[in-house]
Backbone atoms as SQL, in Angstrom:
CREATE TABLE atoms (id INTEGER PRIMARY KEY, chain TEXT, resi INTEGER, resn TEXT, atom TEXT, x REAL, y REAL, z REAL);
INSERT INTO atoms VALUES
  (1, 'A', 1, 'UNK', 'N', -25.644, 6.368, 17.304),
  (2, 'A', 1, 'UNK', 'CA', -24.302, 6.266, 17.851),
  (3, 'A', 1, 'UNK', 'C', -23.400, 5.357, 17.020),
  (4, 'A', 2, 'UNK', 'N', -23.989, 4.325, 16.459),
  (5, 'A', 2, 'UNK', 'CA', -22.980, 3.214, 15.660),
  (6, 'A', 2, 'UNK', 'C', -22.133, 4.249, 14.495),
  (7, 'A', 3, 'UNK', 'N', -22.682, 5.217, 13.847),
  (8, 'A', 3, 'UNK', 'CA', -21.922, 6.318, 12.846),
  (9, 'A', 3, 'UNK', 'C', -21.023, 6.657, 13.834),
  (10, 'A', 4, 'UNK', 'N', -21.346, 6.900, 14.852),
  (11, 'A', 4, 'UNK', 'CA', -20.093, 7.926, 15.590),
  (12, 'A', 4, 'UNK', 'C', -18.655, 7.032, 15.517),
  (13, 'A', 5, 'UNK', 'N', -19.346, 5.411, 15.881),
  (14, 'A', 5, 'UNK', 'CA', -18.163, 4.390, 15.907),
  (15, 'A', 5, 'UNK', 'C', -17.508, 4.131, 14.853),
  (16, 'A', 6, 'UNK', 'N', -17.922, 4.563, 13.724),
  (17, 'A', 6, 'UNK', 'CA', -16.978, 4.110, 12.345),
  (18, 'A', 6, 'UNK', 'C', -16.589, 5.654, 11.955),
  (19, 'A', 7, 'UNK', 'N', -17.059, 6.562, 12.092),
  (20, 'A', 7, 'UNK', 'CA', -16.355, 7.811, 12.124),
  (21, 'A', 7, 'UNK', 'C', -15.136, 7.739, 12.916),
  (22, 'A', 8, 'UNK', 'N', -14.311, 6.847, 14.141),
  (23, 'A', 8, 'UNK', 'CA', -13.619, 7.115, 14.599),
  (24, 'A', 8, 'UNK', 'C', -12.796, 6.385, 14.176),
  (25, 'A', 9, 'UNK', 'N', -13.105, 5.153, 13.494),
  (26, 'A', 9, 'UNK', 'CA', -12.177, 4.069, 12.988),
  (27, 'A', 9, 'UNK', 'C', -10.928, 4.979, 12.385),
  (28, 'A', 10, 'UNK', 'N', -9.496, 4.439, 12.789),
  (29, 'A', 10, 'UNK', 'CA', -8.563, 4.468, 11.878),
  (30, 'A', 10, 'UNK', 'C', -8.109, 3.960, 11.004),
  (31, 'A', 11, 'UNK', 'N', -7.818, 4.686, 9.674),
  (32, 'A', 11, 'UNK', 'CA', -6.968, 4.455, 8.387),
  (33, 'A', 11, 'UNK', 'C', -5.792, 4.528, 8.275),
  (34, 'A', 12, 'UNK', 'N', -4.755, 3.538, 8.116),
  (35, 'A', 12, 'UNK', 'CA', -3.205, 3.413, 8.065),
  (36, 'A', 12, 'UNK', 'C', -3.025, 3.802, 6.648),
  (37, 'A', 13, 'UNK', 'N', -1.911, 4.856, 6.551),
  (38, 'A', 13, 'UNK', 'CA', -1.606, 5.094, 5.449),
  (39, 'A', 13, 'UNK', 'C', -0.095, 4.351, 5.210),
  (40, 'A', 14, 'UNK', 'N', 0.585, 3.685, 4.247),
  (41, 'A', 14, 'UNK', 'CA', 1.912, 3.759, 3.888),
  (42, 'A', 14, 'UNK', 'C', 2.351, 3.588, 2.513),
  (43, 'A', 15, 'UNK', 'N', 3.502, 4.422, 2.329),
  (44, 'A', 15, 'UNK', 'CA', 4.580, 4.379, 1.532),
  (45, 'A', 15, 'UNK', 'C', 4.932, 3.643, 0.883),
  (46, 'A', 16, 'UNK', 'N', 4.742, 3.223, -0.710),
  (47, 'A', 16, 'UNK', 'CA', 5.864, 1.783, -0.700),
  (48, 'A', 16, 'UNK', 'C', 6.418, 2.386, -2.142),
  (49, 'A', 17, 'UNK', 'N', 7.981, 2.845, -1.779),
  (50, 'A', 17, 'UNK', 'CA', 8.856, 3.359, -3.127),
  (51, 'A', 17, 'UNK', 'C', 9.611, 1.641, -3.223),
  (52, 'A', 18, 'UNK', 'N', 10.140, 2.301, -4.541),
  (53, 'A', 18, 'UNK', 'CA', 11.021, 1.400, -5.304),
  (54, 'A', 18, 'UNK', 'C', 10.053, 0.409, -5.808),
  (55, 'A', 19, 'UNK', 'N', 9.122, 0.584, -6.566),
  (56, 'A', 19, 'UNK', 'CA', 7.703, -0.204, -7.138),
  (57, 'A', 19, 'UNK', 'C', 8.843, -0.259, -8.575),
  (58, 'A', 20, 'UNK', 'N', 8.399, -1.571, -9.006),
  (59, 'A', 20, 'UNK', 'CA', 9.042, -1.605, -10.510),
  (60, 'A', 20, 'UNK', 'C', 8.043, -0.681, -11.348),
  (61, 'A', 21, 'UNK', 'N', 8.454, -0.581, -12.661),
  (62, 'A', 21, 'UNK', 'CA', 7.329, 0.474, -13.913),
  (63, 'A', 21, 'UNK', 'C', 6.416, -0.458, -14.208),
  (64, 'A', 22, 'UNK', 'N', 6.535, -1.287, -13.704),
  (65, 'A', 22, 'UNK', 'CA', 5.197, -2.471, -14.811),
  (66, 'A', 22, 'UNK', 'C', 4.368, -2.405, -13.610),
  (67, 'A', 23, 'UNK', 'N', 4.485, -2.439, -12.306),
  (68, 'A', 23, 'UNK', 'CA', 3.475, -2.573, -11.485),
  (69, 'A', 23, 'UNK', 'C', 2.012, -1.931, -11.356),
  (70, 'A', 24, 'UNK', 'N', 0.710, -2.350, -11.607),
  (71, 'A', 24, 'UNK', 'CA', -0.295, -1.622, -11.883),
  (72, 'A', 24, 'UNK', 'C', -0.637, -1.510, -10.273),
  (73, 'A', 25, 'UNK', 'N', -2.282, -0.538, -10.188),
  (74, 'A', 25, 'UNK', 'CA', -2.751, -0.201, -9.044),
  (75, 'A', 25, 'UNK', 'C', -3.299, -1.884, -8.438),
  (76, 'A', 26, 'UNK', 'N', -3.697, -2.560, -9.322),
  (77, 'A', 26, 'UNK', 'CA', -4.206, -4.238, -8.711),
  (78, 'A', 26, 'UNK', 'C', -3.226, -4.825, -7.944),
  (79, 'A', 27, 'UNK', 'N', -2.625, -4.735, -8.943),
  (80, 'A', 27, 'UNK', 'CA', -1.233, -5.767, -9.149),
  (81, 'A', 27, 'UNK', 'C', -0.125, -5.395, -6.994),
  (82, 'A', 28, 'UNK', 'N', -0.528, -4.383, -7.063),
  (83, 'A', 28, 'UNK', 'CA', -0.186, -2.921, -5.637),
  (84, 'A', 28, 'UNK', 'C', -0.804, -3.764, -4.265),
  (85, 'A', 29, 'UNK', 'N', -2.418, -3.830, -5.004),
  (86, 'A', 29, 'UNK', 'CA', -3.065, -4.092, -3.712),
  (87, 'A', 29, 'UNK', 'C', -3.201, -5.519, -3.474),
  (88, 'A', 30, 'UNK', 'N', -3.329, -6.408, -4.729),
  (89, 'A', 30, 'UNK', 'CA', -3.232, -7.824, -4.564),
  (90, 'A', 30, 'UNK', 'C', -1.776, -8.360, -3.712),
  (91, 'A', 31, 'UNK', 'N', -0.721, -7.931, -3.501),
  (92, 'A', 31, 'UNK', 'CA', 0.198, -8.175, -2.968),
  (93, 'A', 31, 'UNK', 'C', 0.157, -7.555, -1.123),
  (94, 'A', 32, 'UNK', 'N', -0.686, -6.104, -0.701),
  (95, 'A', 32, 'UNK', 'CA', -0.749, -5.756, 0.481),
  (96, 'A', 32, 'UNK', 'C', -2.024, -6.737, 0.943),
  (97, 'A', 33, 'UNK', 'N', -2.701, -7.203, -0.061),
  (98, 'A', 33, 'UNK', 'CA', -4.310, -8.299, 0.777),
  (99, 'A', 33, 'UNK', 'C', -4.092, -9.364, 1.376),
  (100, 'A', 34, 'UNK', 'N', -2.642, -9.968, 1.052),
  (101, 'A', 34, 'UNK', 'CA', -1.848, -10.951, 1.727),
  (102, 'A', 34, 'UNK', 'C', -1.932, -10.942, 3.106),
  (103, 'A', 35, 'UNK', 'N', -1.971, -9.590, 3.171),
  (104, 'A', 35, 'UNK', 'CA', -1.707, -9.259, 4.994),
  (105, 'A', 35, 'UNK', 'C', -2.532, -8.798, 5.266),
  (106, 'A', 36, 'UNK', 'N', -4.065, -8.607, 5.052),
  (107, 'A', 36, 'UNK', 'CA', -4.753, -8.521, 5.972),
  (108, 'A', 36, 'UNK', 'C', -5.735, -7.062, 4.550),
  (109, 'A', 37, 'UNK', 'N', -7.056, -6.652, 4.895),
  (110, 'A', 37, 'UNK', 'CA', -7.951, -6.072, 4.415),
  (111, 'A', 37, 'UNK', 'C', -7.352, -4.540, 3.470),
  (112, 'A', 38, 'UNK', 'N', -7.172, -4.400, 2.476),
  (113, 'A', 38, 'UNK', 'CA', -6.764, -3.675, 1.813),
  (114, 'A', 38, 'UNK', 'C', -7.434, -2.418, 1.233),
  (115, 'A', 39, 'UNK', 'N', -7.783, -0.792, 1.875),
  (116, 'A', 39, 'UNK', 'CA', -9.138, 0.127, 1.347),
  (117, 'A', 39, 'UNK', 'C', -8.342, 0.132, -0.162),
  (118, 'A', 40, 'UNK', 'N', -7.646, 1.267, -0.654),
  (119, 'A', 40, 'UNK', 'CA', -7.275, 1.466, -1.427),
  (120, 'A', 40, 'UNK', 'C', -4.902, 1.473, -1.696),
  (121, 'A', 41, 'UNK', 'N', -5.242, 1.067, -3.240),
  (122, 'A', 41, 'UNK', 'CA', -3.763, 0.984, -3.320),
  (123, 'A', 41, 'UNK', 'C', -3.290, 1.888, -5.101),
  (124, 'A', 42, 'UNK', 'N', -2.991, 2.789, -4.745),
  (125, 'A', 42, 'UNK', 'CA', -2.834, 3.482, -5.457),
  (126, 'A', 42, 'UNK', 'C', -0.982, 3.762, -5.715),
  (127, 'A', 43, 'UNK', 'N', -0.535, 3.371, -7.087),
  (128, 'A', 43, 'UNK', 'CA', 0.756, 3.716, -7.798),
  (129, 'A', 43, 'UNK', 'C', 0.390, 5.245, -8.939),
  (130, 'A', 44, 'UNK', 'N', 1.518, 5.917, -8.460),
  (131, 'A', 44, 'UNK', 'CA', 1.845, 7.745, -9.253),
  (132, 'A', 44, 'UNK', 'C', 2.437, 7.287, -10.108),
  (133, 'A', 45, 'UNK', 'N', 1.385, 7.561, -11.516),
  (134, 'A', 45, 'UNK', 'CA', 2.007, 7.606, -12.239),
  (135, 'A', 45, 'UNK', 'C', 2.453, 9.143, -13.513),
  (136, 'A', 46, 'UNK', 'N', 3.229, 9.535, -13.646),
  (137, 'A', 46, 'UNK', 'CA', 3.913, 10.776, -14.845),
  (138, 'A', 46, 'UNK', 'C', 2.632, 10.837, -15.308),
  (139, 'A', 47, 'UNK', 'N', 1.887, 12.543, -15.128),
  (140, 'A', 47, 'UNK', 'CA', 1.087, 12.608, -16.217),
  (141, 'A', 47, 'UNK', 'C', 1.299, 12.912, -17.657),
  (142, 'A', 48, 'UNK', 'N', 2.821, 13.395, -17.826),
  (143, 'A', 48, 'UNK', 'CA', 2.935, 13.551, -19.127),
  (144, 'A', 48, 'UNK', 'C', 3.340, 12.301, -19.830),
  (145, 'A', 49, 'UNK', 'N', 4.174, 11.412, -19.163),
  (146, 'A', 49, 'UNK', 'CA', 4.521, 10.415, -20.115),
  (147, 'A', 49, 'UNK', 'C', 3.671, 9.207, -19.350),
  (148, 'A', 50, 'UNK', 'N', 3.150, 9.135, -18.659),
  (149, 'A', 50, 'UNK', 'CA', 2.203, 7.898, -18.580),
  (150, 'A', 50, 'UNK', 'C', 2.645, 6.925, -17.904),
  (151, 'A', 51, 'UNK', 'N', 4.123, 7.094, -17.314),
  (152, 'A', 51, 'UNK', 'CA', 5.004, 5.905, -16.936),
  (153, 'A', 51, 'UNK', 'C', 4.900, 6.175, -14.857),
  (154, 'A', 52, 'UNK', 'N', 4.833, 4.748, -14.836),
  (155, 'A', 52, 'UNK', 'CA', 5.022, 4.641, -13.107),
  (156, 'A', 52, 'UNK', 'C', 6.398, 5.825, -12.805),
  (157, 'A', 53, 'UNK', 'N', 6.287, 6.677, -11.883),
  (158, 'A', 53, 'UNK', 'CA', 6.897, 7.437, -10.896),
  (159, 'A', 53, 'UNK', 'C', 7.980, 6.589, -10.017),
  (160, 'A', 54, 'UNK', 'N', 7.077, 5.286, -9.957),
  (161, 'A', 54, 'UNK', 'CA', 7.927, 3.841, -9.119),
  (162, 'A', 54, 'UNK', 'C', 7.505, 4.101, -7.675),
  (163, 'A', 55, 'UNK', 'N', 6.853, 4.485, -6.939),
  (164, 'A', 55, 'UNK', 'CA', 6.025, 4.639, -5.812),
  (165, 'A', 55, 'UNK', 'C', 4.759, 5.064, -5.967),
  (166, 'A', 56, 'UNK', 'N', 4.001, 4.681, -4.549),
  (167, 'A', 56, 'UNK', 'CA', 2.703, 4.415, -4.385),
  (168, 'A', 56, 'UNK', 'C', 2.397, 4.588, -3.171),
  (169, 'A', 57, 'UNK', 'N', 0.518, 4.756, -2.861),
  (170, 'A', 57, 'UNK', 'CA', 0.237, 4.325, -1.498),
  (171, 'A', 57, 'UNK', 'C', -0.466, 3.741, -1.308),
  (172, 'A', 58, 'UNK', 'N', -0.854, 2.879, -0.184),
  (173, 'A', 58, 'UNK', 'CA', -1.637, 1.662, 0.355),
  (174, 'A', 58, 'UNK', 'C', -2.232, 2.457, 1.870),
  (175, 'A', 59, 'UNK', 'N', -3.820, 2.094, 1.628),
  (176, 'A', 59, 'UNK', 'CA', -4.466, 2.660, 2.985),
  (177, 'A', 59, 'UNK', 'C', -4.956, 1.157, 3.629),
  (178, 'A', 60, 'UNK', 'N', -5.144, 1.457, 4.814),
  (179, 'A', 60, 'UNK', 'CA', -5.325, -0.036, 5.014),
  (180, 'A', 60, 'UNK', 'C', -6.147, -0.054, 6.428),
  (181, 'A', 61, 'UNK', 'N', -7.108, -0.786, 7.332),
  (182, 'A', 61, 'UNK', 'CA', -7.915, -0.568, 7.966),
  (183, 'A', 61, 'UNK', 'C', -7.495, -0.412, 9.334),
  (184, 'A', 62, 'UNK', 'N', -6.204, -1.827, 9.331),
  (185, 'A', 62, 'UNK', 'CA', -5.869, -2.400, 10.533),
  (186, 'A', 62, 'UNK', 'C', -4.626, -2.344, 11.689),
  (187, 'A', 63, 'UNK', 'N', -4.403, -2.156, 12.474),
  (188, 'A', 63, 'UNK', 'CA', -3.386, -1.891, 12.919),
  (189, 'A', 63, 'UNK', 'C', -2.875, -2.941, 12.888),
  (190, 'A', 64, 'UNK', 'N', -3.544, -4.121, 12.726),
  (191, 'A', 64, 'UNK', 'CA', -2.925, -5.511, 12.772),
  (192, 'A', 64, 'UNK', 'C', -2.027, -6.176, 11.645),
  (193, 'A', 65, 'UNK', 'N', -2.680, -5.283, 10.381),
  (194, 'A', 65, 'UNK', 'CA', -2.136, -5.705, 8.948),
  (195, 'A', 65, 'UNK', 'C', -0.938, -4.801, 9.463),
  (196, 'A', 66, 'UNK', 'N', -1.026, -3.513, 9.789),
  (197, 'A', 66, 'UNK', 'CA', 0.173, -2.454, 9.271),
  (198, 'A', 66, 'UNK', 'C', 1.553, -2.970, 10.059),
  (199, 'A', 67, 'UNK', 'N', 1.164, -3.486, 11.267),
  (200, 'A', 67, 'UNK', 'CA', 1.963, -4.732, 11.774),
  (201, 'A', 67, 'UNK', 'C', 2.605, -5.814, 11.376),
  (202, 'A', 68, 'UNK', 'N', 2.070, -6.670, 10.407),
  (203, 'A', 68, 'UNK', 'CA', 2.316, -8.028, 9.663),
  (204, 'A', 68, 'UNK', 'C', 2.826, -7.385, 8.771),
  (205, 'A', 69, 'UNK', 'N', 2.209, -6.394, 7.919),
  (206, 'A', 69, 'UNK', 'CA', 3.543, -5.455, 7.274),
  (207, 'A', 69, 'UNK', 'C', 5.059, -5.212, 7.938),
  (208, 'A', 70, 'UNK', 'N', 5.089, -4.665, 8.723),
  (209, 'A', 70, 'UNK', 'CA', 6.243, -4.501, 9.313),
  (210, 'A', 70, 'UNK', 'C', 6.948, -5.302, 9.883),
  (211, 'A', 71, 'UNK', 'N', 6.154, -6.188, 10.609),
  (212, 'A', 71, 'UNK', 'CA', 7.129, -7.870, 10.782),
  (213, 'A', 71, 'UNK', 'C', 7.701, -8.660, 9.319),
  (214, 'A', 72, 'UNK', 'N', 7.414, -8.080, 8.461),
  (215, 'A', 72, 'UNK', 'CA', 7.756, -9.327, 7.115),
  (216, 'A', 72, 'UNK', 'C', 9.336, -8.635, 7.052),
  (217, 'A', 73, 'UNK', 'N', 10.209, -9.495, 6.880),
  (218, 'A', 73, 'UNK', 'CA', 11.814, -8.687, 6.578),
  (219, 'A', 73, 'UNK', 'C', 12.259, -7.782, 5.557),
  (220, 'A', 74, 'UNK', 'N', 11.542, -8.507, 4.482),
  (221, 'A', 74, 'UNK', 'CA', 11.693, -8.261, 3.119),
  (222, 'A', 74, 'UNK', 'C', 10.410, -8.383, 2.257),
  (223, 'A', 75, 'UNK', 'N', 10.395, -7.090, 1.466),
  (224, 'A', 75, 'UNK', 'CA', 9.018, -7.345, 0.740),
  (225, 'A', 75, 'UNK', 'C', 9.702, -6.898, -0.791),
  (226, 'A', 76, 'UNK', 'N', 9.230, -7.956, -1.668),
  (227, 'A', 76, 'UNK', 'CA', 9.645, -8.010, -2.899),
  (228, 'A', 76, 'UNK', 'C', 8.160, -8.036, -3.879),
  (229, 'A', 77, 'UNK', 'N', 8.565, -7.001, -4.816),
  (230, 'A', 77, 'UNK', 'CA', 7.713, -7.468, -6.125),
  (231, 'A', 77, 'UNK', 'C', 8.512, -7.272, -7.248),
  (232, 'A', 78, 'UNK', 'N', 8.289, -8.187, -8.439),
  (233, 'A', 78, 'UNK', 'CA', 8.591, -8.351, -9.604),
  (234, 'A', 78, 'UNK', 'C', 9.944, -8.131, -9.395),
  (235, 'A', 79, 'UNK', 'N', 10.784, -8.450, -8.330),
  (236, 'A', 79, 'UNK', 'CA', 12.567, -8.649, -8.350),
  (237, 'A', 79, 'UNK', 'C', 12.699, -7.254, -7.552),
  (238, 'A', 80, 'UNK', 'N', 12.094, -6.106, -7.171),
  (239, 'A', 80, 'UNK', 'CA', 12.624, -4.646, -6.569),
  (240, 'A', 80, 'UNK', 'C', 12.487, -4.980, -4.687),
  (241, 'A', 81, 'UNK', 'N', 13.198, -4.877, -4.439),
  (242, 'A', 81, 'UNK', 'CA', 12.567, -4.846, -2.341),
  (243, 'A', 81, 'UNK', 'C', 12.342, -3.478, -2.449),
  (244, 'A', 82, 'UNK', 'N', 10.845, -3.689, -1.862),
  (245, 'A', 82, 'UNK', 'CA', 10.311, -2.541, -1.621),
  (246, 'A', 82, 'UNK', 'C', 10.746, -1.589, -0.175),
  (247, 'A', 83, 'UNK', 'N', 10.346, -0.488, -0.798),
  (248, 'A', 83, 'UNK', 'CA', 10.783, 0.498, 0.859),
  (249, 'A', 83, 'UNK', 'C', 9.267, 1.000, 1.125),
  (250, 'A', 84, 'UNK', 'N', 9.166, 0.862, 2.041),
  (251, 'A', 84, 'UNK', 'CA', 7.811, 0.821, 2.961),
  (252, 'A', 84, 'UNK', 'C', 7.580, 1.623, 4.109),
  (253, 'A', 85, 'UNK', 'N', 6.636, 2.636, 4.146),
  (254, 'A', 85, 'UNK', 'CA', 7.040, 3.425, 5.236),
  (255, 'A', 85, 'UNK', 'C', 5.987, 4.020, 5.521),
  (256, 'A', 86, 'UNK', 'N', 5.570, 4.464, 6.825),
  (257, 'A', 86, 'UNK', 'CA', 4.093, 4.755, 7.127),
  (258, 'A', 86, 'UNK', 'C', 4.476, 6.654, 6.978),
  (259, 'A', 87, 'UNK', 'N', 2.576, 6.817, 6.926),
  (260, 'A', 87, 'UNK', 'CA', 2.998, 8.311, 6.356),
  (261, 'A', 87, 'UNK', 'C', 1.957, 8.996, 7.245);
């Protein structure tokens, strides 16, 4: 039965456009771990030219983080406020 219980667990997915071009996939998730347990953080980047798209997504475990996400006013990296949005 304990499988059945993590089979049901939910995964928060969200949005975060307006990523500057320098931002790597670390660089993504080291900034969402602030707030709480981070699965994966993934930035799109152009497969032909190699360059950030400038958005990304962040999966995340907790309803509690995706919360503290959404309570923060403003979320900034490298000078861009990010737009953040669950998906």
């Amino acid at each position: 039965m304990a499988t059945a219980t993590k089979a049901t667990k939910s995964v928060y997915r969200l949005f975060v456009g307006n990523l500057p071009w320098t931002v790597s996939h670390q660089q993504l998730k080291g900034y969402f771990k602030e707030f709480g347990r981070v699965i994966n953080a993934n930035v799109v980047f152009d497969k032909k030219t190699g360059l950030s798209r400038g958005y990304g997504f962040v999966t995340l475990t907790s309803l509690k983080t995706v919360q503290a996400i959404e309570n923060e006013q403003k979320h900034s990296l490298e000078g861009n406020y990010l737009n953040i949005q669950k998906t």
